[in-house]
LUMKE-408687 format. One record per residue (C-alpha): residue in one letter; z, x, y. Coordinates in steps of 0.02 Angstrom, whole numbers. Layout:
REM residues N
{"A", {Z, X, Y}}
...
***
This chain:
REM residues 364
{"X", {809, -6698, -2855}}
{"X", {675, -6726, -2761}}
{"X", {509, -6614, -2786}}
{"X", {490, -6567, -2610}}
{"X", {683, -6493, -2611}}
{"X", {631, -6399, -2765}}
{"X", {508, -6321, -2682}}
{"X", {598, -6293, -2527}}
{"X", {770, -6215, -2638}}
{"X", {633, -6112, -2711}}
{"X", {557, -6026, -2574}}
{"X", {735, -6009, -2499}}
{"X", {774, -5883, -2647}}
{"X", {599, -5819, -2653}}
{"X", {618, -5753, -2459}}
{"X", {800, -5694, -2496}}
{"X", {755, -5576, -2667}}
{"X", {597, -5503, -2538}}
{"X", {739, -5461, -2388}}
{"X", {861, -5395, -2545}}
{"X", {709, -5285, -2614}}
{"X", {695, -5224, -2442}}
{"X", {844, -5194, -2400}}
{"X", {862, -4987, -2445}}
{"X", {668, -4947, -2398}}
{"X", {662, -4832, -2263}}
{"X", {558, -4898, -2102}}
{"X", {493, -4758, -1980}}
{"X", {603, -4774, -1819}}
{"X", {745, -4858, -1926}}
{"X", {905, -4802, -1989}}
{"X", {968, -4844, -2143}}
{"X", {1148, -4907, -2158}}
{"X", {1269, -4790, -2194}}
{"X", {1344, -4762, -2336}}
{"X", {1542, -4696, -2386}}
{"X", {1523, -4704, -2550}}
{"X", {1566, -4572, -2680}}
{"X", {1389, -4588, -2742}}
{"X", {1232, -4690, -2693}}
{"X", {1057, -4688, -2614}}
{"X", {998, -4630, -2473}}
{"X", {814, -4719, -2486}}
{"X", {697, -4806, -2619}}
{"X", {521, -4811, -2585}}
{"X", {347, -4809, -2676}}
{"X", {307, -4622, -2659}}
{"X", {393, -4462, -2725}}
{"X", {468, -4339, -2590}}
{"X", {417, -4167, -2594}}
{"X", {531, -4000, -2609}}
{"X", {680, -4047, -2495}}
{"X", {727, -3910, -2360}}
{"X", {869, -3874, -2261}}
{"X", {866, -3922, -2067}}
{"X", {967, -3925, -1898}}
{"X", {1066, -4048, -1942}}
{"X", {1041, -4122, -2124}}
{"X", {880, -4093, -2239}}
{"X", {702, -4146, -2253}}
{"X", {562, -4151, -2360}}
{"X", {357, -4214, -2361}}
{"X", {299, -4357, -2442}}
{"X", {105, -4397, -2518}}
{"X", {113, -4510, -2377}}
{"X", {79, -4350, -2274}}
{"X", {262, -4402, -2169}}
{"X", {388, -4279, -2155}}
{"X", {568, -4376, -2195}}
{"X", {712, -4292, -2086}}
{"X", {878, -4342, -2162}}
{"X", {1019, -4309, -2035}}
{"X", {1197, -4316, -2093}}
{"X", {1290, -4304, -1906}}
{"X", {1475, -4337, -1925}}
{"X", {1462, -4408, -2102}}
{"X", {1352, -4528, -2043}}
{"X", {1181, -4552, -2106}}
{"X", {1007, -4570, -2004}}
{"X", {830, -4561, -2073}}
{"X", {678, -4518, -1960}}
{"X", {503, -4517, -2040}}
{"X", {353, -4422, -1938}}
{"X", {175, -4434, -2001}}
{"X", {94, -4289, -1983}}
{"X", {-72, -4301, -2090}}
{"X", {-176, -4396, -2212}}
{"X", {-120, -4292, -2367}}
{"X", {10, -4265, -2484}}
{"X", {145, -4148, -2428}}
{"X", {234, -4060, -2589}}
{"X", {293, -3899, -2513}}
{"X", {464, -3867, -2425}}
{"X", {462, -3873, -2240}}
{"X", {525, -3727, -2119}}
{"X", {589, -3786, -1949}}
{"X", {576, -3683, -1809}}
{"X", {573, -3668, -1620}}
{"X", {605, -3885, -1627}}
{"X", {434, -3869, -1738}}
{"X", {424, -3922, -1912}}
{"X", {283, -3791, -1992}}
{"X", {236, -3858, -2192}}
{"X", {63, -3845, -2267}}
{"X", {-18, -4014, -2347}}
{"X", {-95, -4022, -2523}}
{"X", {-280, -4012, -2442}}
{"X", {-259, -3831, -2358}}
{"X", {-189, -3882, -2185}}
{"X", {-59, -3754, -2129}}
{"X", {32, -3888, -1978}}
{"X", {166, -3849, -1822}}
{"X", {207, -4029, -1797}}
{"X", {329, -4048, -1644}}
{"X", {452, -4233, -1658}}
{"X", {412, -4305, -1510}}
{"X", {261, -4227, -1466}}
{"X", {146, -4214, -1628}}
{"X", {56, -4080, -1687}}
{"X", {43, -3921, -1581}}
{"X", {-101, -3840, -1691}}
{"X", {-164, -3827, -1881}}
{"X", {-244, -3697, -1990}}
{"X", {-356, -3743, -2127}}
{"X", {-329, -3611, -2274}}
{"X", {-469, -3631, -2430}}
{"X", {-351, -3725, -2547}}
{"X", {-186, -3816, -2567}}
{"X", {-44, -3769, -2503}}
{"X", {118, -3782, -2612}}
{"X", {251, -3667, -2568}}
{"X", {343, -3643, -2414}}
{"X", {329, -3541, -2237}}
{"X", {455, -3407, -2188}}
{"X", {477, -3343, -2017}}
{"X", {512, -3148, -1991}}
{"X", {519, -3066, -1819}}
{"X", {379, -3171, -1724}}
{"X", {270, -3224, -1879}}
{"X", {266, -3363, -1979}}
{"X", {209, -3301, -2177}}
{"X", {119, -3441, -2289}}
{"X", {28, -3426, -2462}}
{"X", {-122, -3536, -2513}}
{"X", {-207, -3584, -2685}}
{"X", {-348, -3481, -2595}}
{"X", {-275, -3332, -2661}}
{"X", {-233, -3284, -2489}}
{"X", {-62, -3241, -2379}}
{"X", {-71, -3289, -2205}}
{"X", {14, -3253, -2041}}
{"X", {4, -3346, -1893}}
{"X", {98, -3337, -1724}}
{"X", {214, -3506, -1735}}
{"X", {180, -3541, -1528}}
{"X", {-9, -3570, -1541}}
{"X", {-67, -3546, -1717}}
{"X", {-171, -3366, -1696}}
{"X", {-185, -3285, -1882}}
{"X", {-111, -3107, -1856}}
{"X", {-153, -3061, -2049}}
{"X", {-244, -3127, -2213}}
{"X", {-197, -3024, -2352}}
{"X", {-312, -3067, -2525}}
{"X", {-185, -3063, -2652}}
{"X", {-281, -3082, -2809}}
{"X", {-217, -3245, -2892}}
{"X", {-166, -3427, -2814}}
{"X", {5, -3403, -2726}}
{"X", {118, -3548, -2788}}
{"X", {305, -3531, -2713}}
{"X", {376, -3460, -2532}}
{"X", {369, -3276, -2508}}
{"X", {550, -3186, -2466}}
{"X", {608, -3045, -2364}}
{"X", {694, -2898, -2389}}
{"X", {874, -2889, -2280}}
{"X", {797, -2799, -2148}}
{"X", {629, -2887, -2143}}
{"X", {517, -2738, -2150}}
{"X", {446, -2799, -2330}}
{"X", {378, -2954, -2407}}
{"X", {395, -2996, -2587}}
{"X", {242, -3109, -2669}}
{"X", {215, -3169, -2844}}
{"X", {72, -3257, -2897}}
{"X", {-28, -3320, -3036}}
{"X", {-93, -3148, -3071}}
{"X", {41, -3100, -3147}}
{"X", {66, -2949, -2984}}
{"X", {231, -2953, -2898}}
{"X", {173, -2874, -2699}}
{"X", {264, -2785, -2566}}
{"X", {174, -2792, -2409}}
{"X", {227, -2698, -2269}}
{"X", {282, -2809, -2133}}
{"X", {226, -2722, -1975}}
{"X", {54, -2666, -2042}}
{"X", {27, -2824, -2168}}
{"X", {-38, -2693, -2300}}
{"X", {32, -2703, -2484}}
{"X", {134, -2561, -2512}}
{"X", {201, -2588, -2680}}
{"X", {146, -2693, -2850}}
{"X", {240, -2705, -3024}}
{"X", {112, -2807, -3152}}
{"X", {211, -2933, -3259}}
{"X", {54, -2958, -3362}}
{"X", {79, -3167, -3360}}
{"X", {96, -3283, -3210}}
{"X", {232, -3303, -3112}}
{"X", {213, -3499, -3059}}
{"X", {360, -3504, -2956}}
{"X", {469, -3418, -2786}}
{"X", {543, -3239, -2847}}
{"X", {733, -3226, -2803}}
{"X", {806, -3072, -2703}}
{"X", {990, -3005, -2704}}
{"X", {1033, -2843, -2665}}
{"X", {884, -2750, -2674}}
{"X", {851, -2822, -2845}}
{"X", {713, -2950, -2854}}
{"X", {720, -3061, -3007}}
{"X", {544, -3151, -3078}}
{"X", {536, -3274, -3223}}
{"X", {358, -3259, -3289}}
{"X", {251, -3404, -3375}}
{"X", {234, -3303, -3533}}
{"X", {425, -3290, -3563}}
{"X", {519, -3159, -3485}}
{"X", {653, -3156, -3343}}
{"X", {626, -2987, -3256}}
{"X", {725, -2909, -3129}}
{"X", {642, -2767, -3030}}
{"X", {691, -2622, -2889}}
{"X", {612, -2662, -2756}}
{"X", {627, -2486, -2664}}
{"X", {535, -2408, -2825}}
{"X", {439, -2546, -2887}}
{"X", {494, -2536, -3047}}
{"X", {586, -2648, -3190}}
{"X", {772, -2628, -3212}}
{"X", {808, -2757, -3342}}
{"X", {710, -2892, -3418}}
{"X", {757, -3026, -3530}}
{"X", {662, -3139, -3667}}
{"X", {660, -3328, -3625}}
{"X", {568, -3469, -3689}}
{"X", {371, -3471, -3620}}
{"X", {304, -3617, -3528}}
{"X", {404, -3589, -3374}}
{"X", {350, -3665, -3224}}
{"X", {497, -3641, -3100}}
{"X", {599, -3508, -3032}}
{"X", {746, -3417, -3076}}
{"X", {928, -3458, -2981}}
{"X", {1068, -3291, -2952}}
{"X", {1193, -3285, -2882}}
{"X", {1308, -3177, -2830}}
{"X", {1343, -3123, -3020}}
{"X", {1239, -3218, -3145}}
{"X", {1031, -3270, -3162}}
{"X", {995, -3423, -3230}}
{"X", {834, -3441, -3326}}
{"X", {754, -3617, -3292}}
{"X", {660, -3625, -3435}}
{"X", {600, -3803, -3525}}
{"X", {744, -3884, -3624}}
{"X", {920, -3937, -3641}}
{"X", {992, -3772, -3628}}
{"X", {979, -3631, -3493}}
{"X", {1022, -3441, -3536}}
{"X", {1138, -3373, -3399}}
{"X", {1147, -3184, -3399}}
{"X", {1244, -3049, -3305}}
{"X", {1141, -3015, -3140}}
{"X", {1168, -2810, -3124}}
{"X", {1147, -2793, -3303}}
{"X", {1032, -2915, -3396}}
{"X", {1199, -2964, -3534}}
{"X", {1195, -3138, -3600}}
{"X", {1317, -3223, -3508}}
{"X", {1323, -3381, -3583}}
{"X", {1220, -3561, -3588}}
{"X", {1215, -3700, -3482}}
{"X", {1200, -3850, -3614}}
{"X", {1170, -4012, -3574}}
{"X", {1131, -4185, -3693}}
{"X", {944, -4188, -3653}}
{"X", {815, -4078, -3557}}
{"X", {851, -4006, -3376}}
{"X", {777, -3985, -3228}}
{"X", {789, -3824, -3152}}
{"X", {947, -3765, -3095}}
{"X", {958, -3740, -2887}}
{"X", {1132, -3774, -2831}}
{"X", {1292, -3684, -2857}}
{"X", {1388, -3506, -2861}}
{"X", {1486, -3390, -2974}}
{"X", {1621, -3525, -3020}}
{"X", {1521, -3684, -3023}}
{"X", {1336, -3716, -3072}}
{"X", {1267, -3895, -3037}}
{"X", {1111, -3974, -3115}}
{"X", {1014, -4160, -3158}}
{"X", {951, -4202, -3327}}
{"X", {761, -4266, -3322}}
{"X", {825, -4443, -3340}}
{"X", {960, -4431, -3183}}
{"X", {1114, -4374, -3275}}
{"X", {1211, -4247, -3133}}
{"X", {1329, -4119, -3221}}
{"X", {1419, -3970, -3160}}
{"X", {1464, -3821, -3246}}
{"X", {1622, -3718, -3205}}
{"X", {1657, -3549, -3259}}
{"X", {1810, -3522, -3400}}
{"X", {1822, -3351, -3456}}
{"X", {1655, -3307, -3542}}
{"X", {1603, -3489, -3552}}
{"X", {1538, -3627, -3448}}
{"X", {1640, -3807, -3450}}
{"X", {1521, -3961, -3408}}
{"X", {1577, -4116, -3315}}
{"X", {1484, -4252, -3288}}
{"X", {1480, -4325, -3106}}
{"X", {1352, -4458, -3094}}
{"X", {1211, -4552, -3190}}
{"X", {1079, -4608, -3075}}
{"X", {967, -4695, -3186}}
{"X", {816, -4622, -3145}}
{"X", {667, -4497, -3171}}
{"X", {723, -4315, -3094}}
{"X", {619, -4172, -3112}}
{"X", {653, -4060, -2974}}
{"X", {835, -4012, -3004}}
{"X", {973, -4044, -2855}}
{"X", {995, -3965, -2681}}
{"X", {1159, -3948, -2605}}
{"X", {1182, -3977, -2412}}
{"X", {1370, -3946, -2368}}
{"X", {1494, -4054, -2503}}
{"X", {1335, -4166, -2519}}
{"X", {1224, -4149, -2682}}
{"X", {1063, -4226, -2661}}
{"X", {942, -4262, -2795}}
{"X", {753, -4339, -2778}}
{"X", {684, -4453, -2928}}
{"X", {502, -4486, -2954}}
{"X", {476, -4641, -2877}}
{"X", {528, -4595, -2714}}
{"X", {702, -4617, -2719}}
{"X", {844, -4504, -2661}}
{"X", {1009, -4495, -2716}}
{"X", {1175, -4421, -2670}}
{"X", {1343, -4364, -2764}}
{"X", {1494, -4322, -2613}}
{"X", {1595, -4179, -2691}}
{"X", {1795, -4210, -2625}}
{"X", {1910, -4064, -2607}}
{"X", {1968, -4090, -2760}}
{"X", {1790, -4053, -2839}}
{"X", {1731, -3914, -2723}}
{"X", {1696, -3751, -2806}}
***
């Protein structure tokens, strides 16, 4: 064989491992091929997504690209559409509103960014930005490193309110069912009502540790899972502790209830579940090696990744919880699953998202 046809055979396979290594990588204004599979990926690329969010049609989530990757799932069918909307990392879930996507970047920048159009305004805040907006009546809420919670108008950015709050504000703020009170935990340790239509706090309960991560509220019962160790649920009308719970310390993320049961996402291969009213044990999640925070499921079925891609889901039997496993992606996960109709959806580290397609068979 000659030399030159070496060469040439050489560069043939050279060009096609390049297209085949290209072949899942997301381009801005290109959609992927769709996929029917059972399982699969949705995209690889070279940077990590941020919190994934529900949207209109599918979900989305920032990038340290500063894009915002929209991930519509119309008829089964799958189409990707990737917006850059600064020059920083974007970690923190995204709220869409009004046609606007509103999602704070990790150097401060509170954006509206409209598809189409671009953005409609900013706000810089004094810090990073890491947890999400929430819309109530005609404001849009957002917390800061900067110790501060802001609220703008989401039509042309003017700050109604900047409430000092005492400690770097991590995680989204959530409403009450009426929306006349927010409900903020920080890294001071204070959990904060604030009045709604006067932005004044009206209410405080100290943990005495951090809280690093979103509180959850059912009911009227808000439930907090502190740094130091302890999974607290509080009244919210009084302010005042109902239950609380001993955990492991080191906690970094936020509980998950539901309509019965709290889930402690503590660090480790096992999660204590306990009875949501009362604060009773009410069993373990268990897994072979350490979790990532629970963030999908109900009463009957509880579904969660292992830090090296394992997806399980636990079912409720009697006073116990049954695992199956349902996919092994291979890969780094750290940020748990999110579930977007029968579609469970779980990011890796590298920039890669996954999917597992639940059948009727498997729907809880």
């Amino acid at each position: 064989m000659s030399r030159k046809l070496i060469i040439w055979i050489g560069s043939c396979l050279g060009l096609a491992l390049i297209l085949i290594s290209f072949r899942d990588k997301p381009i801005p204004g290109i959609t992927p091929t769709s996929r029917k599979g059972r399982e699969g990926r949705l995209q690889l690329d070279t940077v990590p997504l941020g919190a994934l969010a529900s949207v209109h049609d599918g979900v989305a989530a920032g990038n340290s690209r500063g894009e915002i990757r929209s991930f519509s799932f119309t008829a089964g069918e799958l189409a990707m559409t990737s917006y850059l909307v600064c020059s920083n990392a974007i970690s923190a879930p995204i709220l869409e509103y009004a046609g606007c996507y509103f999602v704070g970047d990790e150097n401060g920048v509170f954006h509206a960014f409209q598809p189409g159009v671009g953005e409609k305004w900013s706000y810089r805040t004094g810090n990073q930005i890491t947890g999400g907006a929430c819309l109530s009546g005609d404001l849009i809420w957002i917390g800061s490193h900067d110790h501060t919670l802001y609220a703008f108008n989401p039509a042309d950015g003017n700050c109604r309110h900047q409430i000092e709050c005492g400690g770097q504000i991590n995680a989204t703020p959530v409403f009450d069912a009426d929306h006349r009170h927010l409900f903020l935990g920080n890294c001071d340790g204070i959990v904060r009502r604030i009045d709604l239509q006067t932005g004044k706090v009206s209410g405080e309960l100290d943990c005495e540790s951090p809280i690093p991560a979103q509180p959850r509220l059912v009911d009227g019962t808000l439930y907090v899972q502190t740094h130091g160790g302890e999974l607290i649920a509080m009244d919210t009308v009084t302010m005042t502790v109902r239950w609380k719970q001993t955990i492991r310390s080191g906690s970094v993320s936020e509980p998950f209830v539901t309509a019965s049961f709290a889930v402690a996402n503590v660090t480790g291969k096992s999660f204590p579940v306990f009875d949501r009213k009362t604060g009773a044990s009410a069993g373990t999640l268990e897994a072979d090696e350490a979790l990532a925070p629970i963030r999908a499921g109900d009463d009957t079925a509880l579904y969660g990744v292992t830090v090296r891609g394992v997806l399980y889901r636990w079912k409720r039997e009697g006073e116990n919880w049954r695992r199956t496993r349902l996919a092994d992606f291979q890969t780094d996960c750290r940020n748990g699953c999110f579930r977007y109709g029968n579609r469970l959806l779980v990011a890796d580290e590298s920039g890669g998202l996954f999917y597992y397609l639940e059948d009727t068979g498997d729907a809880s």
